[in-house]
C-alpha positions as CSV (number, residue, x, y, z in Angstrom):
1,X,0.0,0.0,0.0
2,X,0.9,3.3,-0.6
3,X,0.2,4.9,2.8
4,X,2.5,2.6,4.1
5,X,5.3,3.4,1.9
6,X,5.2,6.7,2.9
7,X,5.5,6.0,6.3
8,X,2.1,7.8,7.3
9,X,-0.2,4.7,8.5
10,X,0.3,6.0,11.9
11,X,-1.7,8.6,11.5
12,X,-4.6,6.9,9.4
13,X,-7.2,5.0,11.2
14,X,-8.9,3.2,8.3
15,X,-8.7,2.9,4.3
16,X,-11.4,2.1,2.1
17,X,-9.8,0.3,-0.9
18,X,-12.3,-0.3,-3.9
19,X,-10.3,-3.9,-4.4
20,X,-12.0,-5.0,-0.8
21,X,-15.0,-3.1,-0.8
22,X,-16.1,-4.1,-4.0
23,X,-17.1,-0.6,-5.6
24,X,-15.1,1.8,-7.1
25,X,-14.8,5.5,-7.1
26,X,-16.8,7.8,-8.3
27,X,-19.8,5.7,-6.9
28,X,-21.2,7.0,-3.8
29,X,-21.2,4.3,-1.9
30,X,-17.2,4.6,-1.1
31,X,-16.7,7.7,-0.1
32,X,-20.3,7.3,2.2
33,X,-18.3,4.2,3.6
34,X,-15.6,6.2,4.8
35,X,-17.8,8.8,5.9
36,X,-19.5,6.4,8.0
37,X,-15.9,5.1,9.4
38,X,-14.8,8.0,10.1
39,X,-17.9,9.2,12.1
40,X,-18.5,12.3,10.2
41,X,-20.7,14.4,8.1
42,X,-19.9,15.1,4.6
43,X,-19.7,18.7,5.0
44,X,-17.3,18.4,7.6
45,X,-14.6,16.3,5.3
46,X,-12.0,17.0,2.6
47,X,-11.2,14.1,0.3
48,X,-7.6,14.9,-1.5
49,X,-7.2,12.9,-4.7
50,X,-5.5,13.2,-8.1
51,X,-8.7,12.6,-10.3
52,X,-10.9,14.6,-11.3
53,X,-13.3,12.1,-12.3
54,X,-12.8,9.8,-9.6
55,X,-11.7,11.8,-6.7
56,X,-13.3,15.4,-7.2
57,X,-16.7,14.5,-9.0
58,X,-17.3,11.0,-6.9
59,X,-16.3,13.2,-3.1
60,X,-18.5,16.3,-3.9
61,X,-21.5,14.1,-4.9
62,X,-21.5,13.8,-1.3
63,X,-21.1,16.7,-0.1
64,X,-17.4,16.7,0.5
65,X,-14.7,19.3,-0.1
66,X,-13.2,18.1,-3.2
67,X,-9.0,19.0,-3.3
68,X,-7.7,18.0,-6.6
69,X,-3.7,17.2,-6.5
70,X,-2.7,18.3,-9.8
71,X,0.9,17.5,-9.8
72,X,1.3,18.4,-14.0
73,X,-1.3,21.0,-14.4
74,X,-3.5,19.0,-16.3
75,X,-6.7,21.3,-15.0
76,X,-7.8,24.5,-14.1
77,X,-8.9,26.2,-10.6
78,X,-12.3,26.5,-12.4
79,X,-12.5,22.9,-13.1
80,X,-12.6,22.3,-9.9
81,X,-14.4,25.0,-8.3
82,X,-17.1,23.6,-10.1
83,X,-17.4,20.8,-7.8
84,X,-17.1,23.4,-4.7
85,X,-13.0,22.5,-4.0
86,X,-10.3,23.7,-5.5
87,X,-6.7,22.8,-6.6
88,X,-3.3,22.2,-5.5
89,X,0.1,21.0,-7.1
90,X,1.3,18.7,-4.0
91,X,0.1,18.1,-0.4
92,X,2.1,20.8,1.2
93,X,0.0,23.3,-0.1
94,X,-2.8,21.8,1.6
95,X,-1.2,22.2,4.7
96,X,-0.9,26.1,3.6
97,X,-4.7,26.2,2.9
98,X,-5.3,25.3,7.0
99,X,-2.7,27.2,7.9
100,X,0.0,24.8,9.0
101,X,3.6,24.9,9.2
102,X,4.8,21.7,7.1
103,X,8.1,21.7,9.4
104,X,6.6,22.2,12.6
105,X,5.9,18.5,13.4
106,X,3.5,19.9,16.1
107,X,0.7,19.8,13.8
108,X,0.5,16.2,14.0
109,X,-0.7,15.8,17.5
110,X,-3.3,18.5,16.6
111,X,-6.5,16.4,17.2
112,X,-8.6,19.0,15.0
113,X,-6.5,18.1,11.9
114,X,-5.7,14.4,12.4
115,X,-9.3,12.9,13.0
């Protein structure tokens, strides 16, 4: 898995692969399956993908924040605003959008941006 090539599982406490769960995104059913793992309310989520298919169109159906990781510049900020999210080129700008300091590891114990 990728999550745990990149060291992060520690901070994730559930995935919901389509392999195992049998559907794959953009249906509904996925991302509502992680909403309902993770406890929460569409509107209070943002689901980062690289899609914009998949990931933005399949998340906002829901009524997540869409955040499009558009590493080559494939779309356009309006694309995306479309769906109600908008765009980055890699996850630390994310962290800028919620106004966290990428080198300040203190972040990580922040309980309002972990879970």
């Amino acid at each position: 898995y990728l999550l745990s090539e990149l060291g992060i599982t520690r901070y994730i406490d559930f995935a919901v692969a389509s392999d195992t769960f049998g559907v794959a995104k953009p249906d509904p059913s996925i991302f509502v399956e992680g909403l309902r793992l993770a406890k929460q309310d569409a509107h209070h989520c943002m689901y980062v993908g690289d899609g914009m298919e998949p990931d933005v169109m399949g998340s906002s159906g829901v009524g997540m924040l869409p955040v499009l990781i558009d590493r080559d510049e494939l779309s356009t900020d309006e694309d995306v605003k479309v769906y109600g999210g908008f765009r980055v080129r890699n996850l630390v700008e994310i962290l800028d959008w919620l106004g966290v300091d990428p080198w300040n590891q203190d972040w990580l114990h922040d309980e309002t941006l972990t879970r």
